[in-house]
LUMVOZA-946106 format. One record per residue: x, y, z of N, C-alpha, C in turn. Coordinates in pm, whole numbers, padded with zeros to 5 digits, always signed. Example, Ala and Ser with C-alpha at 12.3 -4.5 7.8 and 13.67 -1.06 7.14 Angstrom:
<pts>
+01319-00569+00780+01230-00450+00780+01320-00330+00780/+01285-00225+00708+01367-00106+00714+01290+00003+00787/
</pts>
This chain:
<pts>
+05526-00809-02652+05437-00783-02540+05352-00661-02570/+05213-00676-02519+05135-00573-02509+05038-00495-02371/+05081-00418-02322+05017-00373-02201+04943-00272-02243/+04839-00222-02141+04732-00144-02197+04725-00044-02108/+04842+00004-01998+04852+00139-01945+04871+00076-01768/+04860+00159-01733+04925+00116-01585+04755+00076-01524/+04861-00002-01445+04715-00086-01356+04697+00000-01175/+04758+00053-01183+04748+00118-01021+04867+00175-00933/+04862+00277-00884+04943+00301-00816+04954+00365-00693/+05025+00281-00563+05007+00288-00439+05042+00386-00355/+04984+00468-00261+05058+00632-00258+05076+00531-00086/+05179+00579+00016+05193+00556+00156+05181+00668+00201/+05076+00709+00267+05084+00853+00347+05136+00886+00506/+05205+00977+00495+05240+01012+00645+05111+01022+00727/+05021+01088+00683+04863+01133+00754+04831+01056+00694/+04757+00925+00726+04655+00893+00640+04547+00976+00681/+04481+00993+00788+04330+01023+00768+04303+01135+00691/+04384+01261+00708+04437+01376+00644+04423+01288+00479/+04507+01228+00425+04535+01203+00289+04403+01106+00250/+04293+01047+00329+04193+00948+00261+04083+01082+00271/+04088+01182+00391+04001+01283+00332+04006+01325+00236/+04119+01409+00167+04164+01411+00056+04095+01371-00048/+04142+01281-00066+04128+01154-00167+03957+01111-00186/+03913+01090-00080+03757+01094-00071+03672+01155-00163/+03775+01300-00153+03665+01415-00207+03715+01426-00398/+03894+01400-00407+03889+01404-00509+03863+01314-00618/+03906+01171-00595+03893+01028-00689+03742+01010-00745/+03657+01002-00629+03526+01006-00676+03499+01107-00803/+03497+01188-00722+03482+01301-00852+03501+01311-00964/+03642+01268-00994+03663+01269-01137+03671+01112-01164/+03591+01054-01129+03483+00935-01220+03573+00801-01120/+03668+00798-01079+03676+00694-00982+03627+00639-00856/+03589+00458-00858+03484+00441-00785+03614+00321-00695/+03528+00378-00556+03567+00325-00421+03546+00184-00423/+03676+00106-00415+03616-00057-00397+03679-00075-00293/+03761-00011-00185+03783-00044-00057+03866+00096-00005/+03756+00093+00137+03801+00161+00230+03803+00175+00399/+03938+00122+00417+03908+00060+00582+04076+00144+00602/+04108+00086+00750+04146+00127+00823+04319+00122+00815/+04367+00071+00705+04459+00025+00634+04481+00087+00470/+04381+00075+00434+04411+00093+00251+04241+00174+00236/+04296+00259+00114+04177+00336+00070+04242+00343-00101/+04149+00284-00209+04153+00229-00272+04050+00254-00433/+04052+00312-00506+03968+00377-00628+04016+00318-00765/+03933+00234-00856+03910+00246-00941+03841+00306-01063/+03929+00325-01193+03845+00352-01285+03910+00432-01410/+03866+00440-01486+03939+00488-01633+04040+00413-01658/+04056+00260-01637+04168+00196-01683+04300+00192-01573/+04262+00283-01477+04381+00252-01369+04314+00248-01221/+04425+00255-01117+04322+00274-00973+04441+00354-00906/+04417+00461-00792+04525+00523-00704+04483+00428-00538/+04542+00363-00463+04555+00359-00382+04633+00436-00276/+04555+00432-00134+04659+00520-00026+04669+00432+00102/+04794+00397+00115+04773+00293+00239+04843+00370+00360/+04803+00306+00486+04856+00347+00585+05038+00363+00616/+05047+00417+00675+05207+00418+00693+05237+00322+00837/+05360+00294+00814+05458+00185+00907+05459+00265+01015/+05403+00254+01149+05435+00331+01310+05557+00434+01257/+05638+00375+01230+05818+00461+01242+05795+00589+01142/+05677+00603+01085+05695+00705+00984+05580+00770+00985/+05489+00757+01105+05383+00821+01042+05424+01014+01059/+05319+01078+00995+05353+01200+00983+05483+01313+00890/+05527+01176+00832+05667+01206+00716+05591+01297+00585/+05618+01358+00552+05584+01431+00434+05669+01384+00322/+05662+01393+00200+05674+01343+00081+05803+01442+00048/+05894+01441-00063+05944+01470-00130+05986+01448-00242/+06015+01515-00340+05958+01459-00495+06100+01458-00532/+06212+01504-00456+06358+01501-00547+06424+01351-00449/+06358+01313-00338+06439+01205-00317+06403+01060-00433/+06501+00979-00368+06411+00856-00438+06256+00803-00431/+06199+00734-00555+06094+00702-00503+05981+00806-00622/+05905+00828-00562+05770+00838-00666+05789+00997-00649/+05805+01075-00757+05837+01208-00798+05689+01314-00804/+05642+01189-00887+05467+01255-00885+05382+01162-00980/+05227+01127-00995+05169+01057-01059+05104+01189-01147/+04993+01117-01234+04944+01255-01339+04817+01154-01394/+04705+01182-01397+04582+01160-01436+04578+01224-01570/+04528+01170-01711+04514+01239-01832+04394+01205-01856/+04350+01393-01855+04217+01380-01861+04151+01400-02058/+04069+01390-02057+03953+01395-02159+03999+01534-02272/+03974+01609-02218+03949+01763-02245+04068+01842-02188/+04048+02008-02228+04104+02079-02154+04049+02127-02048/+03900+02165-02068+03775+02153-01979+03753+02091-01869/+03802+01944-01851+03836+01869-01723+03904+01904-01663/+04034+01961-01737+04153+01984-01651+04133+02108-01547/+04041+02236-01600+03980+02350-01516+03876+02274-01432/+03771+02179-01439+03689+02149-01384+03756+02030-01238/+03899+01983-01266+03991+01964-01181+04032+02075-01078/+04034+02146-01118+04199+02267-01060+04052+02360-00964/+03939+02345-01028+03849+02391-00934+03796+02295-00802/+03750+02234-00847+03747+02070-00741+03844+02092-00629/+04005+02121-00656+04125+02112-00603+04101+02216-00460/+04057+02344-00513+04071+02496-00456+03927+02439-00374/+03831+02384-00421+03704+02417-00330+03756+02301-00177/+03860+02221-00232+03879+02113-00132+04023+02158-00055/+04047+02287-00076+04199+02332+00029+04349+02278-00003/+04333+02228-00141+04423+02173-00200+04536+02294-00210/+04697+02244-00196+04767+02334-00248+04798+02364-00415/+04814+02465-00445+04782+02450-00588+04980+02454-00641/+05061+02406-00715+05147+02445-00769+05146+02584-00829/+05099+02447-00956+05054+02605-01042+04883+02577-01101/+04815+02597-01183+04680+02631-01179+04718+02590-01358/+04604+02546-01406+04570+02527-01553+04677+02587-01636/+04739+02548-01681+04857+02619-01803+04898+02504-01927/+04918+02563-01976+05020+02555-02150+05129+02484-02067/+05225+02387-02140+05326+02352-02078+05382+02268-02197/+05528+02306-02170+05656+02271-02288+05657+02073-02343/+05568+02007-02237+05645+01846-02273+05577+01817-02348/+05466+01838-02442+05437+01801-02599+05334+01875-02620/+05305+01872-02755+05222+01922-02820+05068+01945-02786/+05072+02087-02764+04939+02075-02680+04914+02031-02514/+04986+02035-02428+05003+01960-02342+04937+02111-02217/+04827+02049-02174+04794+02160-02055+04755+02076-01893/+04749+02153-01763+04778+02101-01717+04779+02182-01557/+04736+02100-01465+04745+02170-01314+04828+02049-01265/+04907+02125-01135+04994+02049-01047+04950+02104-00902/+04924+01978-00817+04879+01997-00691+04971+01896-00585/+04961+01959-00462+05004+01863-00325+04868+01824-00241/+04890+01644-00226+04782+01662-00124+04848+01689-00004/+04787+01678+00119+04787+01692+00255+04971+01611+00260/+05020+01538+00215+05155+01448+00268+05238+01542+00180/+05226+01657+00061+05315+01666+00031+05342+01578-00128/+05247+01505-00176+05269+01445-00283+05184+01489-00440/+05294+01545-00486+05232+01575-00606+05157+01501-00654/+05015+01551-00739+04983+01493-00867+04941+01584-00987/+04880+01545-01082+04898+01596-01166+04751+01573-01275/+04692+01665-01373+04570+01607-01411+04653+01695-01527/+04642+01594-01632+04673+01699-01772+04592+01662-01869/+04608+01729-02007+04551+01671-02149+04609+01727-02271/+04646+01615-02330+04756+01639-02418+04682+01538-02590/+04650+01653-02673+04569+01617-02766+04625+01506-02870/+04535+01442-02950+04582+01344-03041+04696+01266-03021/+04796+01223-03036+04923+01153-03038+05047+01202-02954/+05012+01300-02902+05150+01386-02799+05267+01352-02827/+05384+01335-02757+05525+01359-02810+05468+01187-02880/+05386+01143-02932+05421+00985-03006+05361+01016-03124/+05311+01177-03201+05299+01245-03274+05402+01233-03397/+05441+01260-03524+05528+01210-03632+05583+01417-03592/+05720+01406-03538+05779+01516-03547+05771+01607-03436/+05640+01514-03350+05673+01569-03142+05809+01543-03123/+05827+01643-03002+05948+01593-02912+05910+01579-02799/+05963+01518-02688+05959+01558-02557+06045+01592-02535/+06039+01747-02424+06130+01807-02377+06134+01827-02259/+06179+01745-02146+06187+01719-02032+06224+01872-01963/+06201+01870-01869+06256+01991-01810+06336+01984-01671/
</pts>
């Protein structure tokens, strides 16, 4: 079998309107294009994948995220450059984003840099860039942390 990278992945927000503002301001931006947005699902393609954000079930709206329960820990966008990744982490701050941590060096492969953010629910993501072959490099490791 051969797959060619992930095809999309669906975020459920406690806030939606809170989390499609969000999202509005950031997906576009870094080159993903809107193919649906209504009152239910808000929806971006592009670079080979898409992030969706759908509404939440009555019983949950307003739940905030947590990254140690089960379930989706955090997603991560790999960008181009290292240059994107600052031209991210600025995007982030002009839009009230919480920041983790801000552009850095980081231990999981070679070359690997990188901002970590929460949107509005509490759900990490992640924009990194990790040069040539990363831990699939002849003599990378990954070192989980």
């Amino acid at each position: 079998m051969d797959i060619s990278g992930m095809a999309h992945v669906i975020l459920t927000a406690g806030n939606f309107r809170a989390s499609t503002n969000f999202y509005r301001k950031l997906l576009p931006a870094m080159g993903l294009t809107v193919v649906s947005d209504t009152d239910e699902i808000f929806y971006c393609v592009g670079a080979r994948t898409a992030l969706g954000i759908r509404r939440p079930d009555a019983a949950y709206v307003d739940e905030r995220a947590n990254q140690w329960r089960v379930g989706l820990h955090h997603y991560c966008f790999r960008a181009k450059d290292r240059e994107t990744v600052d031209e991210v982490h600025a995007l982030l701050q002009s839009i009230g984003a919480k920041i983790i941590h801000p552009p850095e060096d980081g231990p999981w492969a070679p070359g690997y840099y990188s901002v970590l953010f929460e949107d509005p629910d509490g759900i990490r993501g992640e924009v990194n860039h990790v040069p040539g072959k990363g831990v699939l490099a002849e003599g990378a490791e990954f070192r989980p942390q």
